[in-house]
C-alpha positions as CSV (number, residue, x, y, z in Angstrom):
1,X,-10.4,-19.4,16.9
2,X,-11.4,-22.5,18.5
3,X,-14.9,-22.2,21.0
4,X,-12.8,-23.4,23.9
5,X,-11.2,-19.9,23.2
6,X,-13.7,-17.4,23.5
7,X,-15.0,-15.3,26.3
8,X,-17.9,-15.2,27.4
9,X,-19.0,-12.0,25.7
10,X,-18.0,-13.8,22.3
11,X,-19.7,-16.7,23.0
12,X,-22.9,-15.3,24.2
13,X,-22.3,-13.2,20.4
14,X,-22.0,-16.0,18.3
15,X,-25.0,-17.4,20.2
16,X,-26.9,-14.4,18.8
17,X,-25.5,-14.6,15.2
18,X,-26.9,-18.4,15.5
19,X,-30.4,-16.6,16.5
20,X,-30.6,-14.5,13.8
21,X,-30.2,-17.4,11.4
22,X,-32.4,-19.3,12.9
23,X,-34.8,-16.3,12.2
24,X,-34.0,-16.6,8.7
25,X,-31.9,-13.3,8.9
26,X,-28.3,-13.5,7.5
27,X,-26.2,-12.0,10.2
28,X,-23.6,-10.9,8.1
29,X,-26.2,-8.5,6.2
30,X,-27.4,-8.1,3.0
31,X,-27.0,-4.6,0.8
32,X,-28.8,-1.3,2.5
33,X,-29.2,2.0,0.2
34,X,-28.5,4.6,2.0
35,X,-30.0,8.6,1.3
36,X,-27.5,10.3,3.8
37,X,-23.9,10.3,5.5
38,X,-24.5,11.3,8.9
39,X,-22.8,14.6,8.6
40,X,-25.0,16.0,5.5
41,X,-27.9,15.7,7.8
42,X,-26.3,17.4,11.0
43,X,-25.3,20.3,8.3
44,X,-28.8,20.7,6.6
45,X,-30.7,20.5,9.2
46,X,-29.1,21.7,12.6
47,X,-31.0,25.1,11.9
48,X,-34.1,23.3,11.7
49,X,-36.2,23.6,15.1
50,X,-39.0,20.7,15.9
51,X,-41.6,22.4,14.0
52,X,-39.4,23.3,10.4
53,X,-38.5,19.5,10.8
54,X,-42.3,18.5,11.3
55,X,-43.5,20.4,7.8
56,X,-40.7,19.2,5.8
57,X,-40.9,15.5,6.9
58,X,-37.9,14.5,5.7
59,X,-37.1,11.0,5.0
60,X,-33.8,9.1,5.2
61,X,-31.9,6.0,5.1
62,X,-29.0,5.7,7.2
63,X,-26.5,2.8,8.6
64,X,-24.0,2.4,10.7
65,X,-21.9,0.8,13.8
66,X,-24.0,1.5,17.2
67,X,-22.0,3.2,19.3
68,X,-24.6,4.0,22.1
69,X,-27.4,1.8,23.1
70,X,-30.0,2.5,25.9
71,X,-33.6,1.7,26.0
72,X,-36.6,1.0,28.7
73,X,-39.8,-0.7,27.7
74,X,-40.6,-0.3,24.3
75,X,-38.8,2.5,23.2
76,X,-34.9,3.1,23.6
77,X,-32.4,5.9,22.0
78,X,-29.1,4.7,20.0
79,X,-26.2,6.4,18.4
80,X,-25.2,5.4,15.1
81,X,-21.4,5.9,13.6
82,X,-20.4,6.1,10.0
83,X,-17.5,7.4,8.0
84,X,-18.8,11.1,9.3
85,X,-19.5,10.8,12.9
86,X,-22.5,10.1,14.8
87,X,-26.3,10.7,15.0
88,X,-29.0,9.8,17.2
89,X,-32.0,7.4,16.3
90,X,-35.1,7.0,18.5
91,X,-36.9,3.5,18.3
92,X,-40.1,2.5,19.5
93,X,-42.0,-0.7,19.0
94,X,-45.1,1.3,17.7
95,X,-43.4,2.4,14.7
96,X,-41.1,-0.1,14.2
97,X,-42.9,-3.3,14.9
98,X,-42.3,-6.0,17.4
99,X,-39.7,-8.1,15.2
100,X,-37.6,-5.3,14.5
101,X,-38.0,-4.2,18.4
102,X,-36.9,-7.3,19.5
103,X,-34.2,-7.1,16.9
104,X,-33.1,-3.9,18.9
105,X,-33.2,-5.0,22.1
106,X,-31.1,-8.3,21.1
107,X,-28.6,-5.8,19.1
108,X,-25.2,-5.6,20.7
109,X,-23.0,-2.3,20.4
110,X,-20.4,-2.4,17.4
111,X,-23.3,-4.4,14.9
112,X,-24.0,-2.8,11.9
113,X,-27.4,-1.5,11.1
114,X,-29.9,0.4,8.9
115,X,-32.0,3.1,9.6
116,X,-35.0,4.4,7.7
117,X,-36.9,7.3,8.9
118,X,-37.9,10.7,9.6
119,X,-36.0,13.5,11.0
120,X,-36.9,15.1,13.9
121,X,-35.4,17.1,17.4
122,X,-36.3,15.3,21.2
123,X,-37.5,17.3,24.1
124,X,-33.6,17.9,25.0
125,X,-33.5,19.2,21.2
126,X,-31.2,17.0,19.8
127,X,-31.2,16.2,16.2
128,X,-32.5,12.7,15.9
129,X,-33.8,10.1,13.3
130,X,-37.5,8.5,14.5
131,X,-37.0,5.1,13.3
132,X,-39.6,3.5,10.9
133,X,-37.6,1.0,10.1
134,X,-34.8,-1.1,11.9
135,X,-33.0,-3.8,9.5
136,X,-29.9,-5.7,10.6
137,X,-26.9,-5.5,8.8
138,X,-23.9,-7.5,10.2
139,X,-23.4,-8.9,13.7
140,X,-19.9,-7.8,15.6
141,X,-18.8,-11.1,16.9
142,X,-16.4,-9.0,19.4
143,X,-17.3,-6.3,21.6
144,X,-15.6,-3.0,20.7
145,X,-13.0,-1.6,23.4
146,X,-15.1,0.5,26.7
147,X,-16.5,3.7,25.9
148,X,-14.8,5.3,28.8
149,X,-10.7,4.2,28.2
150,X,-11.4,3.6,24.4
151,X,-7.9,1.8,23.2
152,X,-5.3,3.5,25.2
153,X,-2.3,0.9,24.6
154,X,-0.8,3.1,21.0
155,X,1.4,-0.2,20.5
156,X,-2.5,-1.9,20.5
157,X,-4.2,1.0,18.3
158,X,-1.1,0.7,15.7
159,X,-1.8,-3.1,15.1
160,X,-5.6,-3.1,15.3
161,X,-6.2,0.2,13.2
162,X,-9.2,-1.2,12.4
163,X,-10.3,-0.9,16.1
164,X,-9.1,2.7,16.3
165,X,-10.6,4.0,13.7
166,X,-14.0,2.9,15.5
167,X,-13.7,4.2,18.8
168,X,-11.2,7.1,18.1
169,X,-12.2,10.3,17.0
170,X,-8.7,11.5,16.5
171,X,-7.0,9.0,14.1
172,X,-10.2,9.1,12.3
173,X,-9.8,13.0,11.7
174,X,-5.9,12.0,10.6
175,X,-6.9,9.3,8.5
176,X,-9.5,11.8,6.6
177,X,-6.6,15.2,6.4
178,X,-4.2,12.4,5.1
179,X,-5.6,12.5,1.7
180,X,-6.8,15.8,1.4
181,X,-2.9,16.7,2.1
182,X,-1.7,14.5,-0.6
183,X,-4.7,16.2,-3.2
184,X,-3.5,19.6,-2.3
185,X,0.0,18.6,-3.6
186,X,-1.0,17.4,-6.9
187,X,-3.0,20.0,-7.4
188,X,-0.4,22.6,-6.3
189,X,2.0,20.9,-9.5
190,X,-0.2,20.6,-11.5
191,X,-1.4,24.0,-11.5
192,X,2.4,24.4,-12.8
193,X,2.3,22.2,-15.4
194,X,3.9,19.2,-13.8
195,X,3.5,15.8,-15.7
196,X,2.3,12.9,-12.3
197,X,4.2,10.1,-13.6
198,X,5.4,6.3,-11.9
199,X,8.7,5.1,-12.0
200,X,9.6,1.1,-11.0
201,X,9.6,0.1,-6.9
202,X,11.8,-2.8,-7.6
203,X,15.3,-1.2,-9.2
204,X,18.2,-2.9,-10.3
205,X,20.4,-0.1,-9.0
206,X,21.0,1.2,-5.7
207,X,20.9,5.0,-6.2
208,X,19.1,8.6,-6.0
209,X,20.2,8.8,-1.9
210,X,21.9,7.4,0.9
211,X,20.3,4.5,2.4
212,X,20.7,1.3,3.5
213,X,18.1,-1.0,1.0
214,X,15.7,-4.1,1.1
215,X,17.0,-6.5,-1.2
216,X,14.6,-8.9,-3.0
217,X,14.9,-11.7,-5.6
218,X,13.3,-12.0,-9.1
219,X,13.1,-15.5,-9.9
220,X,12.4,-15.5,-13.3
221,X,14.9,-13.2,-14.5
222,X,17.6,-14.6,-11.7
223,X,17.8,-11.1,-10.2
224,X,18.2,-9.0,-7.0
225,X,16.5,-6.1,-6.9
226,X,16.2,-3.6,-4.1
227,X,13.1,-1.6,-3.1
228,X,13.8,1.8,-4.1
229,X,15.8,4.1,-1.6
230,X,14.7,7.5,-4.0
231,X,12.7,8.2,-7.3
232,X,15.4,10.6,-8.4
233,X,17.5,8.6,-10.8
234,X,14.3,7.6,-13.1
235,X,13.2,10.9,-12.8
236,X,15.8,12.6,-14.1
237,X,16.1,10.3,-16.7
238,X,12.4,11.8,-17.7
239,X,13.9,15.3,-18.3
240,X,16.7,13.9,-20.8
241,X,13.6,12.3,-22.2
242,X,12.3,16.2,-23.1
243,X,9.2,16.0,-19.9
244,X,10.7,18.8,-18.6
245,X,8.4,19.4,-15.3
246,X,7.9,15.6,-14.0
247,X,6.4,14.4,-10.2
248,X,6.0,11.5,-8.7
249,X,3.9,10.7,-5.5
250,X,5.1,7.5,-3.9
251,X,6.6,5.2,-1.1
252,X,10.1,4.3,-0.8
253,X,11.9,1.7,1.2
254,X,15.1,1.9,3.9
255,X,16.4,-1.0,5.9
256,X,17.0,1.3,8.6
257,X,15.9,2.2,12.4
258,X,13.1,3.3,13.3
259,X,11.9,5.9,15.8
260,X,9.0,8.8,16.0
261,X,10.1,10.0,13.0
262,X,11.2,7.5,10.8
263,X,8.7,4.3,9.1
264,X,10.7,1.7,6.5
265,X,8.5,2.2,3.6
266,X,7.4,6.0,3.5
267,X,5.8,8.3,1.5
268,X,7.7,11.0,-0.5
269,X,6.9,13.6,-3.7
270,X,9.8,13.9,-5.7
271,X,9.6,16.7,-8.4
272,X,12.3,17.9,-11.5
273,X,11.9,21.3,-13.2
274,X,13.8,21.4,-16.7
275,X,15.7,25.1,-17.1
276,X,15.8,25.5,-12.9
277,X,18.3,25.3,-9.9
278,X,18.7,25.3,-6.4
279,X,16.6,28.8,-6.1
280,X,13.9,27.9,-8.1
281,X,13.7,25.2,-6.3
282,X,13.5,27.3,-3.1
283,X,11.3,28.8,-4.7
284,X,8.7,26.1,-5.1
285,X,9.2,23.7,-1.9
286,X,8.5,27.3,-0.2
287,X,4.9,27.9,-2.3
288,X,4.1,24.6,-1.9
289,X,4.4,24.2,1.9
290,X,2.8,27.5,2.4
291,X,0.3,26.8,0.0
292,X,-1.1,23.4,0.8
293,X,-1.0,24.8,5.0
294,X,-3.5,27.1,4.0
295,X,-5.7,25.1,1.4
296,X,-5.7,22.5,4.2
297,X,-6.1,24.6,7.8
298,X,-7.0,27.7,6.2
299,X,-4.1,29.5,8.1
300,X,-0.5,29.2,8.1
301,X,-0.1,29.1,11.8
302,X,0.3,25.4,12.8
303,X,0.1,24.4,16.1
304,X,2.7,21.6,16.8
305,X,4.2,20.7,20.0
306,X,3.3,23.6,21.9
307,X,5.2,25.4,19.9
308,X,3.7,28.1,16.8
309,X,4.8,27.2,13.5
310,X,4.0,30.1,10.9
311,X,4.1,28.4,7.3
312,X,3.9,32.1,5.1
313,X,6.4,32.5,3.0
314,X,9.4,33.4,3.0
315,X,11.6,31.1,5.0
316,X,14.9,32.2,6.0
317,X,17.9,30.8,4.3
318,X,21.2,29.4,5.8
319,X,23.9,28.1,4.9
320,X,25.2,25.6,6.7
321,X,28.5,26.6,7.4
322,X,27.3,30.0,8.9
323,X,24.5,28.0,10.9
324,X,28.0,25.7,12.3
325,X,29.7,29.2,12.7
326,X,26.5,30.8,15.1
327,X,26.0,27.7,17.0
328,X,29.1,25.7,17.6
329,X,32.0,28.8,17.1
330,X,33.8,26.7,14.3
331,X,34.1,28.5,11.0
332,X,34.6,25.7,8.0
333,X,34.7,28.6,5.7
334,X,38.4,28.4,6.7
335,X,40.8,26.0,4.4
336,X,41.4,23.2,6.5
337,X,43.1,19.3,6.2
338,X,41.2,16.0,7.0
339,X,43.3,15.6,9.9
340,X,42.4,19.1,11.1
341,X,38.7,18.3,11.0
342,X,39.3,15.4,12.7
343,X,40.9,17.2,15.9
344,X,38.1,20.0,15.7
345,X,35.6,16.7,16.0
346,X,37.7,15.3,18.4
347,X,37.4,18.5,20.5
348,X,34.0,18.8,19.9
349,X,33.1,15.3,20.7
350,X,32.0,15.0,17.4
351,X,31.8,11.1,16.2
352,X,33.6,10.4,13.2
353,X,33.5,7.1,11.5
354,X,36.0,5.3,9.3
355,X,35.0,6.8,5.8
356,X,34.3,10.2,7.0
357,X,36.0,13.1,4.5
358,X,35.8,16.4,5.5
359,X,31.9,17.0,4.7
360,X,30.9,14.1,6.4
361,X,32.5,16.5,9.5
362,X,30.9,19.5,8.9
363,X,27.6,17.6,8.2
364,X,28.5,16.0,11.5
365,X,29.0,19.6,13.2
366,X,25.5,20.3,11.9
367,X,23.8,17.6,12.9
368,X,25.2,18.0,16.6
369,X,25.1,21.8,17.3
370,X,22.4,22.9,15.0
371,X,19.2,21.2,13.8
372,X,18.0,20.6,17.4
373,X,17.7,24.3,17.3
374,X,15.6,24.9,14.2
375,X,12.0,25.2,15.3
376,X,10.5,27.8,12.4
377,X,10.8,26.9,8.4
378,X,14.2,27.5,7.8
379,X,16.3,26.6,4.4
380,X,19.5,24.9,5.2
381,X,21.6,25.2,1.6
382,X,25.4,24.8,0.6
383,X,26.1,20.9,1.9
384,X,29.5,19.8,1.2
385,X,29.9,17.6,-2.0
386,X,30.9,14.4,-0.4
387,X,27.7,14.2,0.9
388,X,25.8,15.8,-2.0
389,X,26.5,13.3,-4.7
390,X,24.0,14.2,-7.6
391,X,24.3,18.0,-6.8
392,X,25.8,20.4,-9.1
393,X,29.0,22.0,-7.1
394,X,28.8,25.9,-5.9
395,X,30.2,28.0,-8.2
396,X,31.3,30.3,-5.4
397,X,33.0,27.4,-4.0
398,X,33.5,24.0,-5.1
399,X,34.2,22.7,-2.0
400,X,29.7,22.8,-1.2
401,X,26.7,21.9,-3.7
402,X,23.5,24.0,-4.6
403,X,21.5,21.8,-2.3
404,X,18.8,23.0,0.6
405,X,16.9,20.8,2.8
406,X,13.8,22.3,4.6
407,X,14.0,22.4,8.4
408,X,10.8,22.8,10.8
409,X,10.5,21.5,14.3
410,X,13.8,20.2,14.2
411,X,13.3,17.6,11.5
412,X,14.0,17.6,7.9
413,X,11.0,18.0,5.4
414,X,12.3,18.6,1.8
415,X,15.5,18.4,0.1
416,X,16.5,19.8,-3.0
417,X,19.2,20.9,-5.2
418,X,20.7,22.2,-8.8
419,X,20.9,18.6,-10.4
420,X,24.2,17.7,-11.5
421,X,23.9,17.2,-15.3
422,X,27.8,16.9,-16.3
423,X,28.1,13.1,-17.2
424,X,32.0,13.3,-16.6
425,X,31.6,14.5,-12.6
426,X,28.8,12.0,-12.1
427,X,30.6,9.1,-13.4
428,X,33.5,10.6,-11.1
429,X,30.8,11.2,-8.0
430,X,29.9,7.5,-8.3
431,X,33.5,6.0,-7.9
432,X,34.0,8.0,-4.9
433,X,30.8,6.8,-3.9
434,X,32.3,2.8,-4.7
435,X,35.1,4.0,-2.3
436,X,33.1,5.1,0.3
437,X,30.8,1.6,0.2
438,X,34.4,-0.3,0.5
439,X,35.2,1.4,3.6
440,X,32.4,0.2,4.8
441,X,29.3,2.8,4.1
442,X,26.4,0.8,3.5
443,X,24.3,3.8,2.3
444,X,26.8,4.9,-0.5
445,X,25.2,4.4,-4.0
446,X,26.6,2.7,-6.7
447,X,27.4,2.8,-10.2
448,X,24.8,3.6,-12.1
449,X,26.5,3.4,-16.1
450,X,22.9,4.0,-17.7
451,X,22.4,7.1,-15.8
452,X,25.5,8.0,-16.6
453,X,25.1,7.1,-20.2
454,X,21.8,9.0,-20.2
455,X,23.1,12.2,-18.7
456,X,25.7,12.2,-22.3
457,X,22.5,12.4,-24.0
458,X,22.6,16.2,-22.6
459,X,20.2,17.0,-19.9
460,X,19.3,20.5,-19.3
461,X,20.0,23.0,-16.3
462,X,17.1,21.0,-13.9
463,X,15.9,22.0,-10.4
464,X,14.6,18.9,-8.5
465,X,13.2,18.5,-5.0
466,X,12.1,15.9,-2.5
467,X,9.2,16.8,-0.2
468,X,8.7,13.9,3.3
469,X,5.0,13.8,3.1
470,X,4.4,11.3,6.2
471,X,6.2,14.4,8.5
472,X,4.2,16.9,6.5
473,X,1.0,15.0,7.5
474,X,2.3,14.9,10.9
475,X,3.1,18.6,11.1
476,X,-0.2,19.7,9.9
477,X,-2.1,17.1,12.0
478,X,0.1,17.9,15.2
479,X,0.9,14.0,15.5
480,X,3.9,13.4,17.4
481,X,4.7,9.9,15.9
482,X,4.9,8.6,12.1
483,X,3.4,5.5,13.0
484,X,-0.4,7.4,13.8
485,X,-0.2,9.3,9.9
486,X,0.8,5.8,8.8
487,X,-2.6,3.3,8.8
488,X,-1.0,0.3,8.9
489,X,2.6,1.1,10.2
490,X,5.2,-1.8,11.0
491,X,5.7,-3.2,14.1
492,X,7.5,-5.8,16.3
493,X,5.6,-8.9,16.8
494,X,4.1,-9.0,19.9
């Protein structure tokens, strides 16, 4: 940024950060050891009345952004944020000095200070450090958003996270249950003896779901690669390996649109369980939903969109061609022709594309008439096998798979299914697949041979599940939009 740029509030900062270095301070700090995090001392001591505090004379070091400046004469009150929150600190000139007062009165809200001194409560009785010490730590050559509107354009907060985080309360407390989600998971597997392992972003082969892909080129081996769409292939590759319970937290990558709901690069757990199926897998996506809702909120009721979500187990169970049945009156239990779906689409105003095959329709159906209506955790299982294609087929009827997605809020949060582990149907699976992408899918997969050569190796009977953990954040947060669980979420230039 050239000078002829700045405001005048920069300018008359930078005019300061020259003062201090004329001083023979560095305004860009030097290390500060620190005895406290604002919120251990609120905790320990918010019991303590002025007295207790004036016996135990406890001493601290403390730094942080200032948040709240206000002073008269030669003493003055500021509030100090760090990763925590915020405490107050009294200064006067009598305890500090006159270099460091003057320090204080100079000091602009946003800078970055230390604080040593004693605890103690004011006449209003609030908690508060009496500064004995004031020491400068870095200068804020910008002035933070005002107190009072805070950052209110979201496009704004999104790109500047580092600005939100500061003056918003709210995406901190996001940015904190984030990670505490994401512990609870592991733990949650591995409690069950799940193996955490990490499979390759960059993959040779489009495969494990249906997605449009980034492509990307490795120079030295002369290569496209595409971000990876799904952990699933690799994965399962882990159980022919003899793993047997494998998991893997990590972010894919789809070339697609984006909306509330959806972010290109996201963050998934994919799990496989060696000897399971679909109802183990039921199973499992339903204790760990439940589970981590408690560990997290310490209740299962979740309040999300002024609606009550109740996360205890168990969840009803669907199948989707009763669901079509109950909400649109159109039974695809009943033997029916392409052409016949077609005109039952056509009726419905149903959109069909080119490549569409008669699960495509009934997916279609679903899409349309029921999962606006899901609001409580519901298991959606049996989806037709043209859609399905690493899913063992229904032994009831081969038309549907043993797969189940998890529904809340009308969104998708897991899917899982009885991994297909006959090499012969997979191989068969991905030429339809080739088909499809000829017609003009560009989410099919294709032909993965050393999957397929991998699955002759024999792979047991395996359970496998996918679990969207950027929606589960935003469930358990009550955050309408993927973009505020996301830190640094993509966006248009401006």
């Amino acid at each position: 940024m050239y000078q002829d740029d700045l405001n005048e509030q920069q300018q008359i900062r930078r005019e300061k950060a020259k003062a201090l270095k004329d001083a023979g301070i560095d305004p860009f700090g030097e290390p500060f050891v620190r005895t406290h995090h604002t919120s251990a001392l609120i905790d320990a001591h918010q019991q303590d009345d002025l007295e207790t505090l004036e016996k135990k004379h406890v001493s601290v070091a403390i730094a942080g952004r200032i948040m709240l400046k206000r002073g008269q004469g030669k003493a003055g009150f500021l509030h100090i944020q760090d990763r925590d929150g915020q405490i107050q600190v009294y200064i006067r000139q009598d305890n500090i000095g006159e270099a460091a007062f003057a320090l204080f009165k100079a000091a602009d809200l946003g800078d970055i200070i230390g604080i040593k001194g004693v605890m103690f409560r004011t006449k209003t009785n609030e908690l508060t450090v009496k500064a004995e010490q004031f020491i400068h730590l870095a200068k804020a050559l910008r002035p933070l958003p005002d107190k009072f509107h805070g950052l209110q354009d979201k496009e704004e907060a999104r790109r500047r996270r580092y600005v939100d985080l500061i003056v918003n309360e709210d995406t901190r407390r996001i940015a904190y249950m984030r990670p505490k989600i994401i512990r609870s998971i592991q733990r949650f597997f591995d409690e069950r003896g799940f193996i955490e392992v990490e499979t390759p972003v960059l993959q040779a082969v489009l495969g494990g779901a249906n997605a449009r892909p980034f492509v990307t080129h490795h120079n030295a081996l002369d290569m496209d690669f595409y971000l990876r769409i799904a952990t699933e292939l690799p994965l399962k590759r882990l159980i022919v390996g003899g793993m047997e319970a494998v998991y893997e937290i990590g972010r894919l990558f789809r070339n697609e649109g984006m909306d509330a709901r959806h972010n290109p690069e996201f963050t998934t757990i994919e799990a496989y369980l060696a000897y399971s199926d679909m109802e183990g897998m039921m199973d499992l996506v339903e204790a760990c939903v439940s589970t981590v809702t408690y560990e997290t909120l310490g209740t299962y009721d979740v309040s999300y969109a002024d609606q009550t979500i109740n996360m205890k187990r168990p969840f009803k169970r669907w199948h989707m061609v009763d669901a079509i049945k109950d909400c649109a009156g159109v039974d695809f239990w009943q033997q029916m022709s392409l052409d016949e779906a077609k005109n039952l689409a056509k009726k419905h105003d149903v959109h069909v594309e080119k490549h569409y095959a008669l699960g495509h329709i009934i997916e279609a159906f679903f899409d349309k008439f029921v999962e606006n209506t899901i609001i409580q955790p519901t298991m959606i299982y049996g989806h037709p096998i043209e859609i399905s294609p690493l899913a063992k087929k229904s032994v009831k009827d081969p038309r549907f798979t043993d797969r189940f997605e998890l529904f809340i809020m009308k969104s998708e949060y897991a899917n899982a299914f009885s991994e297909l582990n006959d090499p012969i149907d997979q191989r068969e699976r991905f030429e339809a697949q080739l088909k499809e992408k000829a017609l003009g899918n560009e989410e099919a997969n294709e032909m993965d041979v050393d999957f397929v050569e991998a699955l002759e190796y024999g792979m047991p009977p395996t359970g496998g599940l996918g679990i969207g953990i950027d929606r589960l954040v935003m469930l358990l947060t009550g955050t309408p939009n993927i973009r505020d669980v996301i830190l640094f979420p993509h966006m248009k230039h401006r």
